[in-house]
N, C-alpha and C positions, 0 to 999 in steps of 0.2 A: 750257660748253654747259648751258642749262637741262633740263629735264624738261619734254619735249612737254605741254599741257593735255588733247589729246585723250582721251577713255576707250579705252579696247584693250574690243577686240572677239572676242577668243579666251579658249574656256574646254573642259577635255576634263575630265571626272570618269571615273574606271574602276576597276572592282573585280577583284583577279583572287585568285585561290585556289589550291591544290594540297593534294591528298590524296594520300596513298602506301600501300602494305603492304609491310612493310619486315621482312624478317630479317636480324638480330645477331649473331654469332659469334665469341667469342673460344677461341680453341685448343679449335674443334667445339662448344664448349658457348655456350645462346644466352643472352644477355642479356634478360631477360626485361622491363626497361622497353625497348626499344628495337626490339622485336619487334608487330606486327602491325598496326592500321590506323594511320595518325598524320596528322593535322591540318598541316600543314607549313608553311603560308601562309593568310593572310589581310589583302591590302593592300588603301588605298583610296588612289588619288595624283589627285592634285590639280593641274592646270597650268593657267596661263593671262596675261593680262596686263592691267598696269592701265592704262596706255599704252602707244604705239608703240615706247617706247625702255626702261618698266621690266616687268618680268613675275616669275612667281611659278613656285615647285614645291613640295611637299607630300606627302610619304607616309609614310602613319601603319600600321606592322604592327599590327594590332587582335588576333592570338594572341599577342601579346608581354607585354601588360599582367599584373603580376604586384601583389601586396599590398604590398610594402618597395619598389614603383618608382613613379617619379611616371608622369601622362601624357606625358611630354618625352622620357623611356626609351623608351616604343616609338614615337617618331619618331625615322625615319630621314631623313629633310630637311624641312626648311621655310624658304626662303630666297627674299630679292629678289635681283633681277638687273638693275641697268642698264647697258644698251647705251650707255656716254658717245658713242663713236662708231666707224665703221666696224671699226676695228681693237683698240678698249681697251674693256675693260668691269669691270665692279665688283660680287661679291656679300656677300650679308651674313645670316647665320642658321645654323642646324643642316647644314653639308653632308658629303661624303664628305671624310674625311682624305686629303689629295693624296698618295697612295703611290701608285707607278709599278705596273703588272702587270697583266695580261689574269683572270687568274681572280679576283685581289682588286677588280676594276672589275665584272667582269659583276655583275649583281641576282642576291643570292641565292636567289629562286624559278627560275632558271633555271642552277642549280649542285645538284649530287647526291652527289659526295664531293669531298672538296676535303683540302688541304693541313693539317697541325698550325697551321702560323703562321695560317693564313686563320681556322681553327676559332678561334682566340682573340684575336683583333687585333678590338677596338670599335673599327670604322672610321669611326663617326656620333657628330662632333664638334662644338661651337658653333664660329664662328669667322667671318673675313672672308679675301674675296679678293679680284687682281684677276688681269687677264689682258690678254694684248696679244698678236695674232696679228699675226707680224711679214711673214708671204706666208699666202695662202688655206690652205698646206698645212702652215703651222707654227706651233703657240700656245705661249707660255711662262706659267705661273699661278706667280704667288707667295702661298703662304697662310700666313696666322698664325692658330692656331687652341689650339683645347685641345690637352692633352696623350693620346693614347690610355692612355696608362698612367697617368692620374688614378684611373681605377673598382679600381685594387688598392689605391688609398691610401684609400678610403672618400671620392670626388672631391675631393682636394686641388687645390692652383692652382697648374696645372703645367702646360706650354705645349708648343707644338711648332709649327717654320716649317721649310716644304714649298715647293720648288723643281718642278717638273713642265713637262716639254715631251712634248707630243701631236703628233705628226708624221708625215705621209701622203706617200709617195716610193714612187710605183708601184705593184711587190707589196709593197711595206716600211710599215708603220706600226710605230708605237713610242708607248708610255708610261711613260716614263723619268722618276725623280725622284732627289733628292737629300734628305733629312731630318734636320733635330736634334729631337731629342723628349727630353722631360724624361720619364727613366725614374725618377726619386727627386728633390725639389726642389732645384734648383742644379745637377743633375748627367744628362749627356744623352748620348745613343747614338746614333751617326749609321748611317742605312741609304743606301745604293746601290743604288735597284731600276729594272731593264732591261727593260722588257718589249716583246714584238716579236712582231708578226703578219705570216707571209706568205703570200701568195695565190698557190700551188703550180697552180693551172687556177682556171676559172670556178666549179668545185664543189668546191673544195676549199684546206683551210687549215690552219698550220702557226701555234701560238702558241708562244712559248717565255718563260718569264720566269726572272730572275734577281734575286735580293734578300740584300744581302752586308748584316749585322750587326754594327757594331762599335763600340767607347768609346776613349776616347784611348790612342794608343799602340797601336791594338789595330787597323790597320787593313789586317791580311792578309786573303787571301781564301781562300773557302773552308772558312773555321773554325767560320763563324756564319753560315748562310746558306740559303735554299728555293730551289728550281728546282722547275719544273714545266713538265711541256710537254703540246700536247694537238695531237692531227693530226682533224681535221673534213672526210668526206666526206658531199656530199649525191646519192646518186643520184638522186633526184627533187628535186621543188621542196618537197613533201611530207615527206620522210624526211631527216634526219641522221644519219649513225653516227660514231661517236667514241673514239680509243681514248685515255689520258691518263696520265702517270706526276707522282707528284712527291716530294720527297727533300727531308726538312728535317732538318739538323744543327746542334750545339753543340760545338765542341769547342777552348771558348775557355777561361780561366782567372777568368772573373768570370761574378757573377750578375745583370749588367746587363739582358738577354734573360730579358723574363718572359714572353714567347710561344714562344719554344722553351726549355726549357731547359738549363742544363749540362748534356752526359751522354746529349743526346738525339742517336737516329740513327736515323730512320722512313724505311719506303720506301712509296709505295704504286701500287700500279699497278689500271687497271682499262678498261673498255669499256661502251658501253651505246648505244642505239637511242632517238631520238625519231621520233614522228610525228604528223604535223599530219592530222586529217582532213580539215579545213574548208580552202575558199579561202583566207579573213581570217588564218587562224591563229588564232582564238581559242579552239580546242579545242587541245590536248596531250597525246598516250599518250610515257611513255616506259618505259622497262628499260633497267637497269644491273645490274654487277655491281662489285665492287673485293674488294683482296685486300693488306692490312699486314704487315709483319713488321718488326722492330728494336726499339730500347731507347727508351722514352719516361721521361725522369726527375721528368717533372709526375704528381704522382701525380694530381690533377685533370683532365690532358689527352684528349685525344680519340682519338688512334689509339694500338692498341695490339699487340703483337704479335700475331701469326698472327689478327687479326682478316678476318673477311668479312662481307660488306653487301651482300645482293640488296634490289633497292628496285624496286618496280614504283609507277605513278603516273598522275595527271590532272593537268593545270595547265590552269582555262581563267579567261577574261577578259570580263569583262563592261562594254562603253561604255555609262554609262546617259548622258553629257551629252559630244556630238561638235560642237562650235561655232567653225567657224574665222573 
């Protein structure tokens, strides 16, 4: 099937932002970069189509830009998309690393504490894909892309193919994957990640994911692995409340896993409040709280024992170009 000649006719440009004031805490005492007003976000994304069958996405973090990174660092996608047909389609450019799970999938402007593995897994990879929705309610994506674990080798050329099925069955959705990733060149670690949504009433929902960690030989569960769960009530159309736990372990015998490491066992649990003022949504107040405790063996890593994190915040959203 060729590519339609027509021009597409859809184009949405939007800026959105988040500011926070955020107190740090480790065993009481506070972390003083990590403490007071913080800059959090500033995206510009980009969507649209050049005809009926190919289209475009684009979102560039413009706070990410640092002096030792190119421009291509703080994009987080820029990829084509053709619609071959009904049921198959094909992309190609910077996208999400196909890993299965609800909190590793949300946009991180709309995430406030999150998991060890999440804290350090470069999820925004070059690569290609395709996908083939085999009933309305189920897509399977094969992707071949970089390797996330390239940016420890100073980007070496190191690969990783992503299995992922998306799947909607009533109150049940899932984003399920399967993965070999080159965590050292010629040498790969495969993950098992489960993730599952369910819709507990019309305002309220139950995510849970699971993410088992392992290299050959090595493939018990539970040794190398993240769970995280998050229960989401909205009493208004307005307000969300949320409470979330998540629990990343190592307790393998190799140092394949450079997002958790040997020796790691974090817990983290926490709660926190959004609310919309505006109809649209594109105002955001929220408050959180979280609270860490166990052994991190990265000395680089993110959570750390008897840590806490109050984060109060704004997230809002600016359409300057709405063009369907």
């Amino acid at each position: 099937m060729t590519i339609g000649a027509q021009e597409g006719n859809k184009l949405h440009l939007l800026l959105e932002a988040r500011g926070d004031y955020q107190r740090d805490y480790v065993d009481k005492e506070a972390i003083k970069d990590d403490c007071g007003f913080k800059g959090k976000y500033l995206n510009v994304i980009l969507t649209g189509d050049i005809t009926p069958q190919v289209s475009y996405a684009y979102r560039q973090r413009l706070n990410k830009i640092h002096k030792n990174s190119s421009f291509f660092d703080a994009t987080d996608w820029l990829y084509l998309n053709y619609q071959a047909t009904q049921h198959l389609s094909f992309s190609g450019g910077k996208q999400v690393v196909g890993i299965g799970g609800y909190e590793y999938d949300r946009a991180p402007i709309n995430l406030y504490f999150c998991s060890e593995f999440w804290n350090n897994i470069p999820c925004y990879q070059w690569g290609a894909s395709a996908s083939y929705a085999i009933t309305k309610n189920d897509k399977f994506t094969f992707q071949f892309c970089e390797s996330p674990f390239r940016s420890f080798y100073e980007h070496a050329d190191m690969y990783a193919y992503n299995l992922m099925w998306n799947g909607s069955h009533g109150i049940w959705n899932t984003i399920w994957s399967i993965n070999m990733l080159e965590w050292q060149e010629g040498k790969f670690i495969n993950y098992i990640s489960l993730g599952n949504e369910f819709r507990l009433a019309k305002n309220a929902t139950l995510q849970l994911d699971y993410l088992n960690r392992a290299v050959s030989h090595q493939t018990f569960l539970f040794k190398d692995c993240s769970i995280v769960g998050e229960i989401a009530y909205q009493p208004t159309n307005k307000a969300n409340i949320y409470v979330k736990a998540s629990y990343d372990v190592n307790k393998s015998d190799n140092d394949a896993d450079l997002m958790v490491h040997r020796g790691t066992e974090l817990t983290r649990i926490g709660a926190g409040i959004e609310y919309y003022p505006l109809e649209n949504k594109n105002l955001r107040i929220h408050a959180n709280y979280s609270y860490a405790w166990g052994t991190n063996s990265n000395a680089a890593g993110t959570l750390q024992d008897k840590q806490s994190l109050i984060d109060l915040g704004l997230t809002w959203r600016m359409n300057i170009i709405n063009k369907n």
